[in-house]
N, C-alpha and C positions, 0 to 999 in steps of 0.2 A: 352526558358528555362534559359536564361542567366541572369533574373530579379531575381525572387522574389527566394530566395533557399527553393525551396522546400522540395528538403531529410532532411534539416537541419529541418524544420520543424515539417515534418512528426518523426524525429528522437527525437525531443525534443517533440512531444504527446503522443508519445510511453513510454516514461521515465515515464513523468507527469500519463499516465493511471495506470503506471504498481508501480508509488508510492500511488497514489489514492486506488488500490487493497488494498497494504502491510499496508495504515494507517487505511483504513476500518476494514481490516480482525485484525488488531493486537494494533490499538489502539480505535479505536470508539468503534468497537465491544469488547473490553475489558473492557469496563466500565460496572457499575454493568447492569445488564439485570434479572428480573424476568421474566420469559415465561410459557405457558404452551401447554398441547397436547390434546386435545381430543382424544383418543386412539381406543375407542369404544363408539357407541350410536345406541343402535339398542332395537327393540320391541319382545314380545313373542307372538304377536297376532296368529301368526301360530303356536305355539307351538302343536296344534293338532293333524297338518297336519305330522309333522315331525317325523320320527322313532326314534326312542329312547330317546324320550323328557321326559320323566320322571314324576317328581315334576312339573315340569315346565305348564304342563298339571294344574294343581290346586294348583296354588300360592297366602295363604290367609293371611292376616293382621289380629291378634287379633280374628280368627277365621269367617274372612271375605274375599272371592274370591277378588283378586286385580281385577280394570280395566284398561284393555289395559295396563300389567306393562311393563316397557321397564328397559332398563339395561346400566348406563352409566360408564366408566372409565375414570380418567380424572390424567394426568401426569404433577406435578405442580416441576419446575426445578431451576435452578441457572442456565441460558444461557450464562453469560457472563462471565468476567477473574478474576474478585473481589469476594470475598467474603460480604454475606449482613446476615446482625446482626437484631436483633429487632428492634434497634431505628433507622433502614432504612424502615421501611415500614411506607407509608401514610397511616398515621389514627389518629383521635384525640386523646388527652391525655389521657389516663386512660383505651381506649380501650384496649380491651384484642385480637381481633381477627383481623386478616391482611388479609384478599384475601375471598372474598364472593361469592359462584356457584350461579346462577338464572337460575331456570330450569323454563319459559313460559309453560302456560300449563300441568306440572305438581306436583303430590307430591312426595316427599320424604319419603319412607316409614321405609327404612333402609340404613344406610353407615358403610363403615370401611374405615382405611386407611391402604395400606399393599404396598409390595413391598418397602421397605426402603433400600436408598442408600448404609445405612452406619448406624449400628444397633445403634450409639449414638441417633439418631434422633429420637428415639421411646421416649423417654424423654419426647417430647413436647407432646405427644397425648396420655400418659398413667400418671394421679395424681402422688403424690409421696405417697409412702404405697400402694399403690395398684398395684397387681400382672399384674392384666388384664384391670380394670379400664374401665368406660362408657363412653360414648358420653357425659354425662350431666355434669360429674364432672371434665372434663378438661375444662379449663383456653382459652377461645377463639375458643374452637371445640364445635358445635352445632349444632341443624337440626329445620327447622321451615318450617313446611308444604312446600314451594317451594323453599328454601333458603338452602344451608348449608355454614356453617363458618367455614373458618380455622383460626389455630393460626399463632401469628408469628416465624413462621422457621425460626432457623440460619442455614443456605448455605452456605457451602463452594462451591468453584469453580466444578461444574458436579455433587453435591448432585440434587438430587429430591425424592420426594416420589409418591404413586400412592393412590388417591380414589375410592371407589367403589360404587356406589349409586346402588339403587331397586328403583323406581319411578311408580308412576301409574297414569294414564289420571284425570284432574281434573273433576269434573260436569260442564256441559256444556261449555266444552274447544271442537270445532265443526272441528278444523281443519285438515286434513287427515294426516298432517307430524307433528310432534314437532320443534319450530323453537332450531336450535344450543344452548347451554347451554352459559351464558354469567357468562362470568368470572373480575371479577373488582377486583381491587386491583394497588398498584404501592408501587415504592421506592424511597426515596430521590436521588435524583443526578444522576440516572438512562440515560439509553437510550433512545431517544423519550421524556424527558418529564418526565419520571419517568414511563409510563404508563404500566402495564401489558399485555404483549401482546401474539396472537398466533403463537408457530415458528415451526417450521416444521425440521425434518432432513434432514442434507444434506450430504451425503459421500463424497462429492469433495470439497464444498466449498460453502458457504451463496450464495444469489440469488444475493446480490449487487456487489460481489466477482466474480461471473462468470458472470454478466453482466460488467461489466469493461474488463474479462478475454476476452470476445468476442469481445469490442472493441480496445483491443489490438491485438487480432489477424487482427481485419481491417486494422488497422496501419501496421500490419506487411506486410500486400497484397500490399495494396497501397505505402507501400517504395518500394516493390519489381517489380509492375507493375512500376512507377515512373525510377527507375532504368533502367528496359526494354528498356522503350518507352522515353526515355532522347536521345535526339541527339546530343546534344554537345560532343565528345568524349574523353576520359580522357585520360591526355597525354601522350605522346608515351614515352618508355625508352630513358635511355640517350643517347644511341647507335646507337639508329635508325638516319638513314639520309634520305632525300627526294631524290625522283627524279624515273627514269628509268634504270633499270639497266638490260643490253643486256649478256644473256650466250649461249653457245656456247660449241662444242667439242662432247665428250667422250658419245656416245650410250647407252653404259656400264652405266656410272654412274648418267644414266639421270632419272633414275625414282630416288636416292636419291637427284636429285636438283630438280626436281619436286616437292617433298614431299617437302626441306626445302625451296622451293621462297614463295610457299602458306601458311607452318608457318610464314616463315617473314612476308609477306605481313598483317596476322595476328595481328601480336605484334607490326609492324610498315606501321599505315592505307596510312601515307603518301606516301609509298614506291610500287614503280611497276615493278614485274619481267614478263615481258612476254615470256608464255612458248606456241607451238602450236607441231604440229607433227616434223614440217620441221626445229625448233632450234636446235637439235642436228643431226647432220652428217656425223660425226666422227672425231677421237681425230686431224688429219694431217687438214682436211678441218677450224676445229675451230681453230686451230694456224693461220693457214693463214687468218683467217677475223679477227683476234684480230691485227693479227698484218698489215695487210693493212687498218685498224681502225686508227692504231695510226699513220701511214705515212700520212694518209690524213687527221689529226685534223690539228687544225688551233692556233695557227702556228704551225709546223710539229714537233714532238720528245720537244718540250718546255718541259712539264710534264707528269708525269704518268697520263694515263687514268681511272678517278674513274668509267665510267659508261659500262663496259664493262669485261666481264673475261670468260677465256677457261677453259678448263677442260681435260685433255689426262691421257690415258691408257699409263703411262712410262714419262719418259721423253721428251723432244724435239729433234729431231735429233742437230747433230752438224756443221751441212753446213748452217747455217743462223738466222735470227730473233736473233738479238743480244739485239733486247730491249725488247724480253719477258722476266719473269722472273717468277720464278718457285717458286711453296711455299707446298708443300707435305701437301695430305689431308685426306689419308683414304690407308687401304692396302686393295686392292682389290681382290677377289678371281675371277677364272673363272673354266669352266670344259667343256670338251666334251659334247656331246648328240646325240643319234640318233634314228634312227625311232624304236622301239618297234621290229618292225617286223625280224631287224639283228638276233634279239635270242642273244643278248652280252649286259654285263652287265660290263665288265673290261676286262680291255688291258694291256698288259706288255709296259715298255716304249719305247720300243725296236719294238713290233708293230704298238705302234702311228706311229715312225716314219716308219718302212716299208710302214704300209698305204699312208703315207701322201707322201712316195717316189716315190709310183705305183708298189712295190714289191710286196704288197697286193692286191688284187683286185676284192675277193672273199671273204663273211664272211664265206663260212663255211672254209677257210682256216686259221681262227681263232676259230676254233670251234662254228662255228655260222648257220645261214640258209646258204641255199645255193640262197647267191640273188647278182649284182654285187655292186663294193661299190661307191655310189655315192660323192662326195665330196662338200660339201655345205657351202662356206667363204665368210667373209666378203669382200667386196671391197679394196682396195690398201688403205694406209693412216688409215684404223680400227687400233686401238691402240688393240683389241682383238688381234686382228689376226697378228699385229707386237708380240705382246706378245708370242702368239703361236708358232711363228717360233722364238724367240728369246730363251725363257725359256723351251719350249717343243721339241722341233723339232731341236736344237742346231745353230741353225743359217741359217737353211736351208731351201729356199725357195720354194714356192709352184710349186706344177706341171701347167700345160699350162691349162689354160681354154676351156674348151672342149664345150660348149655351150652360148651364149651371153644369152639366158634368162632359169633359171630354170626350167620355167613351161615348155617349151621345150625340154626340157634335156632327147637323150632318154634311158631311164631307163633298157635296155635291156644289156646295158654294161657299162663297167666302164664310170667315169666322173666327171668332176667338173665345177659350174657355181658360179656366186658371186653375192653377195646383196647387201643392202645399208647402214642398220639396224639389230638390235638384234631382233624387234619383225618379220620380216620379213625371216630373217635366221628363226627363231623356227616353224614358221607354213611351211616353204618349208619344213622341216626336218620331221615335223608329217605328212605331206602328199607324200613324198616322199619314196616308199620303199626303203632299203638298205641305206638311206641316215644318213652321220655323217658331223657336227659342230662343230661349240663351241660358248659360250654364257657366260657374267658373270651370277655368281650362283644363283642369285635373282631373274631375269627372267626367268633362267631353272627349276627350284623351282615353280613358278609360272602357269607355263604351263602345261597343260595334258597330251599335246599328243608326247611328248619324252620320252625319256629314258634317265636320265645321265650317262657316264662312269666313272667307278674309274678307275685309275693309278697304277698300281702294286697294286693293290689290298686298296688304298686310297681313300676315296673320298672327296671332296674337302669341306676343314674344316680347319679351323686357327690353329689348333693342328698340321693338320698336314704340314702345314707350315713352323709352330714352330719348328717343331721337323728334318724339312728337306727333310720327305719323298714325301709331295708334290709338282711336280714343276709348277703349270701353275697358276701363280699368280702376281699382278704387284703393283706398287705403282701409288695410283691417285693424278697427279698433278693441280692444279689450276695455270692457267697462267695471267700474268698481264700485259700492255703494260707498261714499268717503274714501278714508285715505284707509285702507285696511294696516293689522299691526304688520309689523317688518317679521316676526317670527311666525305669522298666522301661514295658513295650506296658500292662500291665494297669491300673497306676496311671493311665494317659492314657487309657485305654477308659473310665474308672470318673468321670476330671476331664470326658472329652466327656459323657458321660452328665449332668452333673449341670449342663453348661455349655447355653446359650439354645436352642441346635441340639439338642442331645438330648430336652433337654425339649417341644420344639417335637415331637420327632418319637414322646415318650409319649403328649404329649396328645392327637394324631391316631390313635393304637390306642384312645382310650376310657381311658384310665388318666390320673393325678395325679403329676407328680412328688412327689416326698418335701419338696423342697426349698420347695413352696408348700403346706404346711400349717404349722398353726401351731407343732405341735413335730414337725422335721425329721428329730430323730433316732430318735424312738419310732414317725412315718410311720404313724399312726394316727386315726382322725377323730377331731374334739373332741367 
């Protein structure tokens, strides 16, 4: 496809058909054009057979039965843009009459001309002094056994008028149809030639009009299959960079980096994020491989690492990794949830934290079932469940884990076991009775089989963060090893992120970009 440009082609046929239409329809076919219509041509020979035929029954000439009369109509027009005068039509000098009927096979017994455009034009087929005036004594109007003569009409642009002929079978004319009535005539300077021709209506548009119309719709196919089926691929924005780029971290926020590696990878072909189950594993494990990433590049701490970046629920702790570096990206929301079967729906904040103390140990001593409460966290290092005990629970750490694996857990009284994952926590919580969590709001949104908690009666929503009333919410950061280069994959992961598209695809997780608060950098409600 890198030869011949084809679109360019197909682009400049398309132009060429669709000016070929607009010179047909509005300049060729604007030159003068005489036409005409056969309108009706039909016989009375049933006239018998027929109810209510009348007259028609005993149609005489000079008090003689017509044979076989038939009935023709014929609509003589100005088809074209011009106006045609008398000394446009072809005929010799002196003649009087311009356009001749020949009816094959038969005679003429009677004509009128009726149905007039435009009542000036009664002029030409009525003498002057004369009211009503004959056939015989106008000037080029005349009937001869199988002929009739018209005169020359002046047409304006959509004049025409209509004849009416009576006709009857000549002697020994043997053939079962009548052939079509031939019409001769023409104009100087004309379309074709001059020649008088048959033209037909059209609501849309002439025949040569909508045969062009339809091979522009070919052209139109054929750009667009062309387009399809083109493998060369057009080239990426300015932003995009090549290569692999490794992410890591934050559970929470991994369905929006899922959703934005597959748009990038989209808008930038050259570019490869690979995501599987086991990329994210929480916010403390993803610091730790970014930053044993960048002790073991080669040479060690030289520069920031482009091909690589974290993601945490909060901050970093403050006992180490001095060469990640922190760039706020989204304010996060999270919420409780539990099994359906509690019977609760909201908790005072003052019983999160009994629950999560072991003061609680019973829903119905929250006005609930009477079932025990299970307690279902994420593993040590979950930037959730830092969050939880930071912002929720005031600093205060979990109770002792009471079982090493959930599904063992047993249910008969209090307890708590720990997971690895958000999707993982939500399905223990729907199949566990009495069982309570927390999960950011996206994925508990997502799922059936829990129930969310509100917070004194909030439930988790950016308002009410805004406002203060709710507290279990965090800031998402993106971590870097150094300052990565400006052209590198990570630097461009970090610009799509902050650019209309990524935010577009925060917002729809239930999160806030950083970028629309009011201080962007610190990515914290006011």
């Amino acid at each position: 496809m890198n030869g011949f440009p084809w679109d360019t082609a197909l682009a400049v046929i398309g132009l060429a058909v669709s000016g070929a239409a607009a010179l047909w329809e509005f300049v060729v076919g604007s030159r003068k054009l005489l036409g005409y219509r056969v309108q009706m041509d039909t016989t009375a020979q049933d006239a018998a057979a027929a109810p209510y035929a009348g007259v028609l029954r005993q149609m005489q000439h000079n008090g003689t039965s017509l044979h076989d009369p038939s009935f023709v109509l014929l609509r003589i027009e100005n088809s074209g843009r011009a106006p045609i005068v008398e000394s446009d039509y072809l005929a010799p000098d002196g003649a009087r009459a311009g356009i001749q009927v020949k009816f094959e096979g038969r005679r003429v017994v009677g004509m009128v001309v009726t149905e007039l455009s435009r009542s000036e034009l009664r002029g030409f087929f009525v003498p002057a002094g004369d009211g009503r005036g004959t056939a015989q004594s106008v000037p080029g109007l005349g009937v001869t056994d199988g002929l009739i003569e018209l005169p020359k009409v002046k047409l304006n642009r959509r004049d025409h008028y209509k004849v009416l002929a009576v006709l009857e079978r000549e002697q020994g004319f043997t053939q079962q149809t009548f052939p079509d009535p031939e019409v001769v005539g023409g104009i100087v300077g004309g379309v074709r030639r001059g020649r008088m021709r048959r033209t037909e209506y059209y609501p849309f548009a002439s025949q040569p009009v909508r045969v062009l119309l339809v091979l522009l719709v070919l052209v139109l196919i054929g750009q667009s299959l062309f387009m399809l089926l083109r493998t060369d691929p057009r080239p990426a924005p300015l932003d995009c960079a090549k290569g692999t780029l490794t992410l890591s971290g934050s559970t929470a926020f991994a369905p929006v980096l899922r959703e934005a590696a597959k748009q990038y990878e989209k808008t930038c072909p050259d570019a490869h994020i690979p995501i599987s189950d086991d990329t994210f594993k929480g916010s403390v494990p993803g610091l730790d491989a970014l930053d044993a990433a960048g002790k073991n590049a080669k040479p060690a701490g030289s520069k920031g690492l482009g091909d690589r970046l974290a993601f945490s629920d909060g901050s970093k702790s403050e006992d180490g990794r001095p060469q990640l570096l922190p760039r706020p990206v989204a304010l996060s929301l999270f919420t409780l949830v539990v099994n359906p079967d509690t019977g609760v729906k909201d908790l005072s904040l003052k019983q999160v934290r009994d629950i999560y103390a072991g003061r609680i140990t019973n829903w119905n001593q929250v006005n609930g079932n009477n079932l025990p409460v299970h307690l279902v966290s994420r593993n040590p290092g979950s930037g959730t469940r830092t969050t939880l005990e930071r912002h929720v629970l005031a600093g205060r750490p979990l109770l002792a884990v009471t079982a090493s694996d959930c599904a063992a857990m047993d249910t008969s009284k209090p307890g708590r076991c720990e997971v690895g994952d958000t999707r993982t926590l939500l399905d223990t919580v729907a199949s566990t009775p009495g069982a309570l969590g927390h999960s950011e709001v996206g994925a508990a949104t997502a799922h059936s089989g829990i129930q969310p908690v509100r917070i004194d009666g909030f439930p988790a929503t950016l308002e009410g963060v805004d406002g203060g009333e709710y507290p279990y919410w965090q800031t998402e950061y993106a971590y870097t090893y150094g300052e990565p280069p400006a052209d590198s994959l990570a630097a461009g992961f970090l610009r799509y992120l902050d650019d209309e598209v990524g935010k577009d695809i925060i917002r729809s997780h239930g999160d806030r970009p950083c970028a629309e608060l009011a201080k962007p950098l610190l990515c914290r409600p006011s």
